[in-house]
N, C-alpha and C positions, 0 to 999 in steps of 0.2 A: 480492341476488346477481344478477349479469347470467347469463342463460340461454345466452348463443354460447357455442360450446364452442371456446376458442382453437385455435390452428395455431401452433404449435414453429415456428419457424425461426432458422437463424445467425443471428447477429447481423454486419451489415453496415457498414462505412465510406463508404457513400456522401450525399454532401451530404442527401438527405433523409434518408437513415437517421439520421445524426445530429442532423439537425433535431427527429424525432419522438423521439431519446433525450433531449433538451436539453427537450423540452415534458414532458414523462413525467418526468423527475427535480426539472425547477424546481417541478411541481404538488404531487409526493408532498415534498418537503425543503423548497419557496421559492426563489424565485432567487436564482444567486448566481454568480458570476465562475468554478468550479468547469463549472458547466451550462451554459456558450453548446456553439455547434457548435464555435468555434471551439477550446474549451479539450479538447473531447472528441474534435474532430480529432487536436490535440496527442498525445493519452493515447493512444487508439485505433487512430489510422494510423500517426503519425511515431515511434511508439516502434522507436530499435532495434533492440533484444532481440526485435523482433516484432510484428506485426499481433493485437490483441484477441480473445480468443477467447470466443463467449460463444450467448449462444441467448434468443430475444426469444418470446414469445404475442402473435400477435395476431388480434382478433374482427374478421373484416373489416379496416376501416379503421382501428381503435381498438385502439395499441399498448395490450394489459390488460397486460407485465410483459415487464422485463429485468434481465437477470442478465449481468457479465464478468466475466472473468478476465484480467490483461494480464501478459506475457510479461515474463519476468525471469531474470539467467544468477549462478548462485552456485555458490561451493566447496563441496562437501557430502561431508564424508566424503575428503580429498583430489583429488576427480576434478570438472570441472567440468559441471555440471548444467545442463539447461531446464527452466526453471518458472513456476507460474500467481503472480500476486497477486490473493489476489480483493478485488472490490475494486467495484464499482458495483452496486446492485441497487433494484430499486424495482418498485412492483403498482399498479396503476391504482385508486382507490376503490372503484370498481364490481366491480371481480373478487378482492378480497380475499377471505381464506377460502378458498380451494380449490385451496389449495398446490400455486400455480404458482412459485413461489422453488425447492422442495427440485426439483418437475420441471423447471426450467429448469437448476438449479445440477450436477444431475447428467449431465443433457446436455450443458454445458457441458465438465464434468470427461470424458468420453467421447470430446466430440471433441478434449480436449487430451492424453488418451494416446492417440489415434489419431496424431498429430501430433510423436508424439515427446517430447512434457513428461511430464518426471520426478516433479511433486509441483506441491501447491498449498497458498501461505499467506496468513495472513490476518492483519488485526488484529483481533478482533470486541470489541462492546460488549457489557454488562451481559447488554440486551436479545436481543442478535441467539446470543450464546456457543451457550445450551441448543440450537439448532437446529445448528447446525452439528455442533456435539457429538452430538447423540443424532440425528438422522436420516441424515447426514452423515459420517458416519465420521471427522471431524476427532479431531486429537490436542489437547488444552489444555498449550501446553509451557510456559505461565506467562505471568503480568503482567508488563505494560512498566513499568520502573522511569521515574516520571514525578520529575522535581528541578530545583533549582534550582544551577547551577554557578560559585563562586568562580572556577577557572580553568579555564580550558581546557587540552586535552593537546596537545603538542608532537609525540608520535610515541607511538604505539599501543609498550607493554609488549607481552612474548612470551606468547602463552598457546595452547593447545590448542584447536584449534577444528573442532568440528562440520558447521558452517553459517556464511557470511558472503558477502553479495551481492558479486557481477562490476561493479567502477566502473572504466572505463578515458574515456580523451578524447570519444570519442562519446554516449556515457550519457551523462556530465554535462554534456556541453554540451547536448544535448536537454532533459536534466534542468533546467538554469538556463533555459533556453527555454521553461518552464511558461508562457503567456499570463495563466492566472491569479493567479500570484502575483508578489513583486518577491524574488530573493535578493540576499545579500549575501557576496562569498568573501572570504575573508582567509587569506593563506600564513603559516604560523608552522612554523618548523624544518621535519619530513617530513608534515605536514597539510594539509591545505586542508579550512575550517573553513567547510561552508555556513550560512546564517544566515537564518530566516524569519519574517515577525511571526506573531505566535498570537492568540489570541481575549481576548490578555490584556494591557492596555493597558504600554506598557515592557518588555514582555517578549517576546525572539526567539529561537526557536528554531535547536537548533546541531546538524550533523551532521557527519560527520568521512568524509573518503578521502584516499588516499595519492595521487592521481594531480592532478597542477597543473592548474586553471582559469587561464583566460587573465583576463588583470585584476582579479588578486586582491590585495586591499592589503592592507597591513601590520600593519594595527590593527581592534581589533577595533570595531563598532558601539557606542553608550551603549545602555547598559538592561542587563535581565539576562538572561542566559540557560539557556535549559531545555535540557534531554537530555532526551527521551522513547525510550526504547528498552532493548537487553540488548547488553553489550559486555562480557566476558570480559578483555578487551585493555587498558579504562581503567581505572582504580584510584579508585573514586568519592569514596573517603575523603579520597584525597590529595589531590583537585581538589578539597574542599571541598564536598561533595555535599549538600544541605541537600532532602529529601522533600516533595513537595509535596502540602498538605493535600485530604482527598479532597474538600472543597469546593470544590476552584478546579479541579476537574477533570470534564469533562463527564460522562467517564463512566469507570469502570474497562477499560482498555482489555488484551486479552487476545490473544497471539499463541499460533494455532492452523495444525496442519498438519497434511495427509495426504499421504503418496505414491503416484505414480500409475502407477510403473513398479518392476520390481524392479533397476533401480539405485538407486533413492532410499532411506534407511533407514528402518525402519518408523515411527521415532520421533525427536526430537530431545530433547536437552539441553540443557535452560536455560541450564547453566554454561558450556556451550561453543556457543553463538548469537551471533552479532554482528548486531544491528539498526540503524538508526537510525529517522528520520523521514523521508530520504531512500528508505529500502528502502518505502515501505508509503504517504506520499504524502498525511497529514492536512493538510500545508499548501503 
């Protein structure tokens, strides 16, 4: 265990700062397209919805641990909300053990209800769940239905809804603007169907919004395609919804939430959640 006692501070967008986040995440994960400056520029500054909110330690010169949350706009409860995604977090080797995650993570959340955000969600893992849950005051609103899809939907069915992320033309153009990934859109009836590869050879990943991307073809990509997410709106059975076995899946992945303001509802409802992979950003 390293003996400096870190220093709290925001978390910053400036070309070093990002530099020393992109060093600190390739060493704790490995590198990867995900962790240049540039992709965390992308995430961190140019996001619409918002500038990064987040709270870094560091020993001197030596980033020990960062934690964000990044800015995100959804219906919640009819009215429209500011909210966190959390969403990057990583501890230095040397400073592990002496839960600088839960005191970064909380200061993080502090200074996003100082700031006006309404709530913060999450996807977490197997691993990461129990903290969140038990020191963290998050909610477990349930597992992301992970499948493999026959068809795709034409236009979202009516259904009641709780929660469902703000896509309009600026999002998603940022959004297909990701540096580290390549998408794919396709217009069918009232959808625009993004498309992304996974970690799973032939198989791409598909998210859905109503709002048109510009050069979106006709047809959809070869290979097949996954839903990762909670949609109230799609009818799984009808599209041919076939589960995907929990071996071909990294990890059980779990969407979690807390609210940070009292407009935001204490809790959410699984049945009435709209997620995709677009809302949360695995690929």
């Amino acid at each position: 265990m390293n003996s400096a006692a870190p220093q709290i501070q925001p978390t910053r967008t400036a070309p070093e700062a990002l530099g020393a986040y992109a060093g600190l995440l390739s060493e704790v994960f490995g590198a990867g397209p995900k962790f240049t400056p540039g992709a965390l520029g992308w995430r961190y500054r140019d996001n619409p919805a918002g500038t990064v909110v987040g709270a870094d330690a560091w020993a001197g010169e030596t980033l020990a641990a960062h934690y964000v949350a990044c800015p995100l706009a959804a219906t919640v409860e009819g009215q429209a909300l500011k909210g966190l995604l959390s969403l990057n977090t990583a501890t230095h080797p040397a400073f592990q053990g002496q839960g600088l995650f839960t005191r970064l993570a909380r200061e993080a959340y502090d200074q996003g209800a100082e700031l006006g955000y309404d709530f913060v969600i999450g996807v977490a893992n197997a691993q990461s769940t129990p903290g969140f849950l038990g020191k963290l005051g998050f909610q477990h609103v349930g597992r992301l239905e992970a499948g493999l899809l026959a068809r795709t939907p034409r236009r979202f069915e009516p259904a009641e809804l709780q929660f469902s992320g703000i896509w309009d033309a600026a999002t998603l153009a940022w959004r297909l603007a990701n540096p580290a990934a390549a998408y794919r859109t396709v217009r069918r009836g009232a959808l625009t169907t993004v498309y992304a590869d996974t970690h799973l050879p032939g198989v791409r990943c598909a998210g859905f919004v109503e709002v048109e991307a510009e050069a979106a073809r006709a047809a959809a990509p070869l290979g097949l395609t996954l839903f990762l997410g909670l949609d109230p709106r799609m009818p799984l059975g009808r599209l041919g919804f076939i589960s995907l076995p929990d071996r071909f899946r990294p990890s059980p992945l779990n969407l979690i939430y807390r609210p940070l303001s009292a407009r935001a509802p204490r809790s959410l409802d699984p049945r009435a959640t709209a997620i995709s992979f677009l809302d949360f950003d695995p690929y």
